[in-house]
Every structure is written in structure tokens, then in C-alpha cells.
DRENGUDO-659367 format. One record per residue: x, y, z of N, C-alpha, C in turn. Coordinates in Angstrom, 3 decimals. Atoms other than C-alpha are relative to their C-alpha. Example, Ala and Ser with C-alpha at 12.3 -4.5 7.8 and 13.67 -1.06 7.14 Angstrom:
BEGIN
+----------+----------+----------+----------+----------+----------+----------+----------+----------+
!     n.c1 !     n.c2 !     n.c3 !    ca.c1 !    ca.c2 !    ca.c3 !     c.c1 !     c.c2 !     c.c3 !
+----------+----------+----------+----------+----------+----------+----------+----------+----------+
!    0.890 !   -1.190 !    0.000 !   12.300 !   -4.500 !    7.800 !    0.900 !    1.200 !    0.000 !
!   -0.820 !   -1.190 !   -0.060 !   13.670 !   -1.060 !    7.140 !   -0.770 !    1.090 !    0.730 !
+----------+----------+----------+----------+----------+----------+----------+----------+----------+
END
This chain:
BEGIN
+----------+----------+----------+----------+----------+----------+----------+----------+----------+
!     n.c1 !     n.c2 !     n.c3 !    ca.c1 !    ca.c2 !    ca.c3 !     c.c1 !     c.c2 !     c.c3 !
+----------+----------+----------+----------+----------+----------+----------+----------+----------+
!    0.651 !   -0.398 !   -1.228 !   -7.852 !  -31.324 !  -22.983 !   -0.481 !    1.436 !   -0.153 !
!    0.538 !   -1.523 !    0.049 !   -9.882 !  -28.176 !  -22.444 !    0.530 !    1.039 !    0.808 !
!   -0.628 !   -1.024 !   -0.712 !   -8.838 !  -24.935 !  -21.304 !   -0.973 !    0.658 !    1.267 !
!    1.152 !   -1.043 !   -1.028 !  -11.815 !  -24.224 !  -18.625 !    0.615 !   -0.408 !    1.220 !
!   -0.691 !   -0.068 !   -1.354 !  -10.656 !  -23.578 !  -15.159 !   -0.416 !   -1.222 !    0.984 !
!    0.301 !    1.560 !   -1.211 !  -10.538 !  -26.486 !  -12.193 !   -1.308 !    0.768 !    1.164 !
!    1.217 !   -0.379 !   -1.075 !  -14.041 !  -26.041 !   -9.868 !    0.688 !    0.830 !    0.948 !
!   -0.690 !   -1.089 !   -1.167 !  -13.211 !  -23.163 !   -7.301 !   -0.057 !   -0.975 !    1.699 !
!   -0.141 !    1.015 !   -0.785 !  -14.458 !  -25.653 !   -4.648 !    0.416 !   -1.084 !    0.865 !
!   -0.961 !    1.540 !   -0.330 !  -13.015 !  -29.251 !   -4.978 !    1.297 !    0.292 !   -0.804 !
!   -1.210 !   -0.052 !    1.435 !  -10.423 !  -27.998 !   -7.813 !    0.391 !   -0.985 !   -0.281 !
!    0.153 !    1.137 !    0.986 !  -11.551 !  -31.103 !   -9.752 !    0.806 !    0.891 !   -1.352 !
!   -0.437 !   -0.806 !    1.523 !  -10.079 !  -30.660 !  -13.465 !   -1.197 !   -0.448 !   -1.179 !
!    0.409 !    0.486 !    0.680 !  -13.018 !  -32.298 !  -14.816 !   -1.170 !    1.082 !   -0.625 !
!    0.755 !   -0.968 !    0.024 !  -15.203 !  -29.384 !  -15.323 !   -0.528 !    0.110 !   -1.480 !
!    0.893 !   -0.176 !    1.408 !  -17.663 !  -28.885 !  -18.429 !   -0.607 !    1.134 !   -0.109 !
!    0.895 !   -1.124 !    0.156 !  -19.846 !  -26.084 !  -19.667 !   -1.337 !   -0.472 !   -0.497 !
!    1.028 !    0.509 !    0.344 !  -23.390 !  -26.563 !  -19.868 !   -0.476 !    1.658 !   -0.152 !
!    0.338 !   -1.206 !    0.574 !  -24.612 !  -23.110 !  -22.023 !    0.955 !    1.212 !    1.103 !
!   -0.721 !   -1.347 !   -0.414 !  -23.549 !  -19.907 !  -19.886 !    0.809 !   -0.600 !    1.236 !
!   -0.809 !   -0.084 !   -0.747 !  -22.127 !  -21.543 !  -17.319 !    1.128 !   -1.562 !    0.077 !
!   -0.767 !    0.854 !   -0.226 !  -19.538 !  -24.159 !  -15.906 !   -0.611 !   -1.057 !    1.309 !
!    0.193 !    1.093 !   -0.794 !  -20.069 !  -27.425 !  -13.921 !    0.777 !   -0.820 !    0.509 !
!   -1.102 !    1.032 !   -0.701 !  -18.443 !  -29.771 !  -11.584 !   -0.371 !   -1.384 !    0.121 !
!    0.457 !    1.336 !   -0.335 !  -19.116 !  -33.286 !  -11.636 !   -0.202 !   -0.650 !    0.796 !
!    0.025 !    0.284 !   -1.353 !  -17.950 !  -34.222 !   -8.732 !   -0.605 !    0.403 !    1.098 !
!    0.434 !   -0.233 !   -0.893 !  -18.922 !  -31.943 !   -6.765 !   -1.907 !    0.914 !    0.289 !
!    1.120 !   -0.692 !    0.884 !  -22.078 !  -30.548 !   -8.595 !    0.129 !    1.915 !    0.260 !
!    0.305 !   -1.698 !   -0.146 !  -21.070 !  -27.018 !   -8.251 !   -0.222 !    0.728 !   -1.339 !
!    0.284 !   -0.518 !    1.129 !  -22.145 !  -24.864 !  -10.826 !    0.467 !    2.195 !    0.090 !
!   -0.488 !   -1.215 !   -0.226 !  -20.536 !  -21.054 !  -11.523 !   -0.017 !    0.281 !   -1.423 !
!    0.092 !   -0.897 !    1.426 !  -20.380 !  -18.418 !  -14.497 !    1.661 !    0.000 !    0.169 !
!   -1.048 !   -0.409 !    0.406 !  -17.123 !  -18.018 !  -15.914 !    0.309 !    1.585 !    0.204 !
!   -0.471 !   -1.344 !   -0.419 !  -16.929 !  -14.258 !  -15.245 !   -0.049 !    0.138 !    1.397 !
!    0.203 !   -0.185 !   -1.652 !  -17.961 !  -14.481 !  -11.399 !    1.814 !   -0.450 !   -0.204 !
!   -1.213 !    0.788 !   -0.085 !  -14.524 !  -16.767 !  -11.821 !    1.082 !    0.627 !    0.181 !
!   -0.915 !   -0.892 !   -0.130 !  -12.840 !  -14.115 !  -12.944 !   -0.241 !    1.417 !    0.942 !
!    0.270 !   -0.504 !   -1.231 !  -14.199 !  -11.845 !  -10.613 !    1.022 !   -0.541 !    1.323 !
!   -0.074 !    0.443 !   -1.296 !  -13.299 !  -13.650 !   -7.832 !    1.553 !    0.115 !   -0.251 !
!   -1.315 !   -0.058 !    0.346 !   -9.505 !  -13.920 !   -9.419 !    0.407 !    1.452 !   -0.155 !
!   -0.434 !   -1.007 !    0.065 !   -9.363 !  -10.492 !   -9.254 !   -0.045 !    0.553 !    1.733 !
!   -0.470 !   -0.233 !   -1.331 !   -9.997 !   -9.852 !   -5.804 !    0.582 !   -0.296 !    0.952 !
!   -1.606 !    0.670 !   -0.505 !   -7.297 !  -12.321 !   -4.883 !    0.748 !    0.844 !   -0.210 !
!   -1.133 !   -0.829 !    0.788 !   -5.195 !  -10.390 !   -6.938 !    0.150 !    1.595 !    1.012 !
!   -0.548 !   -1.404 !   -0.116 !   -6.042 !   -6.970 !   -5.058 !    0.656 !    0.026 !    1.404 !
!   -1.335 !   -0.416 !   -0.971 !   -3.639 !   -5.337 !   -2.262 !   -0.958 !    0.827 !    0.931 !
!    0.540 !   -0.526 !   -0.968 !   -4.992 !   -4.111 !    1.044 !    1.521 !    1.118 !    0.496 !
!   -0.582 !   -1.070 !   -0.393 !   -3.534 !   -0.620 !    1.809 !   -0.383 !    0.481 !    0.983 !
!    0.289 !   -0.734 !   -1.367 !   -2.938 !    1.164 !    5.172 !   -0.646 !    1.290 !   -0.824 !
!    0.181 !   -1.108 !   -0.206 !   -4.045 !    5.153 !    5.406 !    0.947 !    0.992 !   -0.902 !
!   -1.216 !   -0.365 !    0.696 !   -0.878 !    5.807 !    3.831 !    0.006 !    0.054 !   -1.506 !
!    0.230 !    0.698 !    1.102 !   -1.384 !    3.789 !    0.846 !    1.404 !   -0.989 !   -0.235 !
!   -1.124 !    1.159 !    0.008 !    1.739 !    1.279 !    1.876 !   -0.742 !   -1.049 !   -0.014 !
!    0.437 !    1.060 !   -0.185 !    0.770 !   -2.151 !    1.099 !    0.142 !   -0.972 !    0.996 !
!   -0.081 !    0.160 !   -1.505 !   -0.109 !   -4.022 !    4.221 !   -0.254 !   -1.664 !   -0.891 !
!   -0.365 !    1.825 !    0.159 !    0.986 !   -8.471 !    4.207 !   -0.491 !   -0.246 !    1.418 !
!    0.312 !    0.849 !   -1.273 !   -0.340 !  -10.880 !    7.025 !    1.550 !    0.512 !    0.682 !
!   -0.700 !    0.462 !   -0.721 !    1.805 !  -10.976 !    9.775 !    0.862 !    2.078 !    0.728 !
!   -0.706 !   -1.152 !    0.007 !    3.064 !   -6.792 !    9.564 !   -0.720 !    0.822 !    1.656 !
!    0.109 !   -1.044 !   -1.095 !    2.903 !   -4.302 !   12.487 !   -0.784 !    0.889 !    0.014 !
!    0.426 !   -1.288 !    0.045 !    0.131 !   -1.504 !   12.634 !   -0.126 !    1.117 !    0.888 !
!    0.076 !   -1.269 !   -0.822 !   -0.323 !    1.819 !   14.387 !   -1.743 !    0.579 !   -0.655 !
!    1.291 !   -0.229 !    0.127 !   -4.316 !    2.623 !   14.752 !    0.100 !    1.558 !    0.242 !
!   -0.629 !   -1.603 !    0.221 !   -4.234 !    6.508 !   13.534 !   -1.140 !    0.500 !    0.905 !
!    0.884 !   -1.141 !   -1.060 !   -7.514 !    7.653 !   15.453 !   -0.430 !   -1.024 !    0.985 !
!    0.822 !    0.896 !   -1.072 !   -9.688 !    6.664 !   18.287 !   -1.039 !   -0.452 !   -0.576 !
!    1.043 !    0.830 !    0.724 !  -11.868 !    3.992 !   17.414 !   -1.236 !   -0.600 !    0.998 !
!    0.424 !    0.317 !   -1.063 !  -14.790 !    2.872 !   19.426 !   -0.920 !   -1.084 !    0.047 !
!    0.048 !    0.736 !   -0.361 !  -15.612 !    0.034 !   20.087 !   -1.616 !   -1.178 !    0.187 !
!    1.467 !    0.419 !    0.102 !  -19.189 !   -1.803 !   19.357 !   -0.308 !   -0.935 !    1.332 !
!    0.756 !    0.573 !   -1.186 !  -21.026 !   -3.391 !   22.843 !    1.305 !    0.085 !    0.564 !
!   -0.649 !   -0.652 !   -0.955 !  -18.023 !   -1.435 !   24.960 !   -0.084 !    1.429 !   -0.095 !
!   -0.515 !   -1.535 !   -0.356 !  -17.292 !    1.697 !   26.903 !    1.269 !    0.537 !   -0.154 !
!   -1.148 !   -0.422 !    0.137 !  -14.190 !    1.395 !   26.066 !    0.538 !    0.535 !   -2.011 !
!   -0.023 !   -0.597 !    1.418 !  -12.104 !    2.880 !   22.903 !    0.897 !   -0.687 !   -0.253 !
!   -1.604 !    0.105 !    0.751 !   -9.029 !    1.862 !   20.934 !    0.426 !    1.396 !   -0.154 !
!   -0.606 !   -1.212 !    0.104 !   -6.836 !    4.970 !   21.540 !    0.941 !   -0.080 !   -1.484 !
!   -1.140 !    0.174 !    1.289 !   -4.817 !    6.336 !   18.586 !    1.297 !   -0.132 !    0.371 !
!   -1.096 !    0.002 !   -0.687 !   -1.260 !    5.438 !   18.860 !    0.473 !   -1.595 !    0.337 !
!    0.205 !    1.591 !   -0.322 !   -2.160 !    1.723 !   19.579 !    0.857 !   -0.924 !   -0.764 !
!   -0.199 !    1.137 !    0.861 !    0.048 !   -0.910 !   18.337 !   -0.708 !   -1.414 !    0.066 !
!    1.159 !    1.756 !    0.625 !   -1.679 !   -4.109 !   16.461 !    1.362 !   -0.557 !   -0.608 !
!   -1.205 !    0.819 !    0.697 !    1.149 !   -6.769 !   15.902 !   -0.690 !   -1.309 !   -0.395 !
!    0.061 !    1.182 !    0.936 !    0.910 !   -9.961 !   13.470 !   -1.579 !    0.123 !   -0.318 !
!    1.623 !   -0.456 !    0.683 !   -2.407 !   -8.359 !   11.899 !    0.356 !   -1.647 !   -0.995 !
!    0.436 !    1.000 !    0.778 !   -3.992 !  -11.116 !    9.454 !   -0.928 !    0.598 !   -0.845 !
!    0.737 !   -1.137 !    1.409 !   -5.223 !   -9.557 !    5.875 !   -1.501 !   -1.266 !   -0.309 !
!    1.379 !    0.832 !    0.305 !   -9.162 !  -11.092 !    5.296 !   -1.120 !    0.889 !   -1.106 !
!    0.790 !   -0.131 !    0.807 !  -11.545 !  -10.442 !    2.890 !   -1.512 !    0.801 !    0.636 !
!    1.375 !   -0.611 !   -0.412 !  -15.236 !   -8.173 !    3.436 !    0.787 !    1.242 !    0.540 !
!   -0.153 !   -1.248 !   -0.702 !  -15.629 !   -5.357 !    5.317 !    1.191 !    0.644 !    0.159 !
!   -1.011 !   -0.081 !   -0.580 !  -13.232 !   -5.066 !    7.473 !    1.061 !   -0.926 !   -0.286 !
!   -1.166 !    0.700 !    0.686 !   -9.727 !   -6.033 !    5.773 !    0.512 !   -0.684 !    1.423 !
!   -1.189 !    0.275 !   -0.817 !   -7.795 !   -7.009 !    9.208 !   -0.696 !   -0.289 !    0.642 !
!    0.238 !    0.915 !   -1.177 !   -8.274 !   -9.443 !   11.797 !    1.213 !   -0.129 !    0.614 !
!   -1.209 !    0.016 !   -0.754 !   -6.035 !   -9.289 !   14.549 !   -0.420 !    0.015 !    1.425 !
!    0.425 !    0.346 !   -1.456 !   -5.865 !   -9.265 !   18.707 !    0.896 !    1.202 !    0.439 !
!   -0.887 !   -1.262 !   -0.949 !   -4.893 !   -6.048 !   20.494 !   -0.726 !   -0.220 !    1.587 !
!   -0.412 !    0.377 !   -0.991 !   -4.070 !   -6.224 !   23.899 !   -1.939 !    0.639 !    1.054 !
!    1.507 !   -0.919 !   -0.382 !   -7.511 !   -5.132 !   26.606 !   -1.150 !    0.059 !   -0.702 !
!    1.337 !    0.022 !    1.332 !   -9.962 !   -5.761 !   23.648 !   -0.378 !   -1.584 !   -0.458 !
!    0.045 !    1.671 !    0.621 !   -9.286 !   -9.428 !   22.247 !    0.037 !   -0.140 !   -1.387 !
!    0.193 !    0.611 !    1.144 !   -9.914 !  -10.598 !   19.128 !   -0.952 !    1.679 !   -0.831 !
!    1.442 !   -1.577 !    0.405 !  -11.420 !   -7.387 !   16.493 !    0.448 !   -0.295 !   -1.326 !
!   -0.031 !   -0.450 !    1.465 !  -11.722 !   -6.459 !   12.968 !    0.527 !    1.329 !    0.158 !
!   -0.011 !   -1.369 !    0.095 !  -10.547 !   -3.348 !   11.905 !    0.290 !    0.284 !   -2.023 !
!   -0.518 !   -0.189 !    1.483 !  -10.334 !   -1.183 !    8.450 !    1.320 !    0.134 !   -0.221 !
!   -1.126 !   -0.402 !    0.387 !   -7.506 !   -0.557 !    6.650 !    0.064 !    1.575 !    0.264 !
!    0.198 !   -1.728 !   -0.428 !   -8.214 !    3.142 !    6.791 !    0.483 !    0.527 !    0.603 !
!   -0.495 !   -0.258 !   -0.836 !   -7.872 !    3.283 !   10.027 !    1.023 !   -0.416 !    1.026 !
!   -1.117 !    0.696 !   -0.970 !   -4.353 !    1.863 !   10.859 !    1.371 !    0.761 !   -1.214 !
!   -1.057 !   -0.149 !    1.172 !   -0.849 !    2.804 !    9.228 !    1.403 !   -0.628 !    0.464 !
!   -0.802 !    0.957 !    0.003 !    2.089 !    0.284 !    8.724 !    0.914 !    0.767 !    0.790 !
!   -1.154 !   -0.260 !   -0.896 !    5.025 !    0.864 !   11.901 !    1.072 !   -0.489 !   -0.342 !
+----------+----------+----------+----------+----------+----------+----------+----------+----------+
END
């Protein structure tokens, strides 16, 4: 059996190489072997508070400044606790629900583990 990775996709195992890149049979997806590893690397990396403590789903934050707030008048004061944050990918690392606001993104930057 071959050593090329299972489709990122369907994670078929049937996967082939047709010249530079890799193919899925099943599902016809087609990807480069380095994007692959790319992408296995930014699994791999660690979302850090302000601090530089490594921040896990589910942890406690403290929002260090005032933040303000896109289509409101209102702010996120500093001081704010954000409980059972959720670590996500792009921009903005953290998805979470603070209280008077609802549902937000925020950076890592600007929060540090309580």
C-alpha cells in the first residue's frame, strides 16, 4: 500500500497522484501535497492570550482593553469576563457569547486567560 495521505475531505484511503498533485476518487477532490502539509501545520499551532499562556476551548478570559464594537454604540469594557470561549481558525481566533452583546469574535490579543 502507498504512503500518500487519506483525502482531507471524505478521508477516503484510496488516493493517487496524478503529476504534482494528489486525487480522490471518490470524491474527485484534487490537492498539492504541500498545501496538505500546510494545512497540518496550522492544526498543529497554539492560540495564545496577551500573555502568551496557551488558550483551549472551553477556558475563561478577561478582555484587557475596551473594545468597540462594529454596528453598536456600545463597547466591551476592559475587565469583562468571556466564559467557555471556543478556539476557531481566521481572523479572529475566539468565538464566544458575552453577556449584553451575544454571540462575537474576538482576538487573542485582546483577552488574557483568568
Amino acid at each position: 500500500m502507498s504512503a500518500l495521505p487519506p483525502c482531507p475531505h471524505c478521508n477516503s484511503t484510496f488516493t493517487y497522484e496524478d503529476g504534482p498533485l494528489l486525487i480522490c476518487p471518490e470524491c474527485a477532490h484534487e490537492w498539492s501535497p504541500a498545501h496538505a502539509a500546510e494545512s497540518e501545520a496550522e492544526a498543529e499551532a497554539v492560540i495564545r492570550d496577551a500573555n502568551g499562556n496557551v488558550l483551549a476551548d472551553g477556558d475563561t478570559v478577561v478582555v484587557i482593553k475596551d473594545l468597540k464594537v462594529k454596528g453598536s454604540s456600545q463597547s466591551v469594557k476592559a475587565g469583562t469576563k468571556v466564559k467557555n470561549i471556543r478556539l476557531v481558525g481566521g481572523d479572529h481566533d475566539i468565538d464566544c457569547r458575552i453577556d449584553g452583546f451575544g454571540q462575537m469574535g474576538l482576538k487573542s490579543e485582546f483577552v488574557r486567560k483568568a
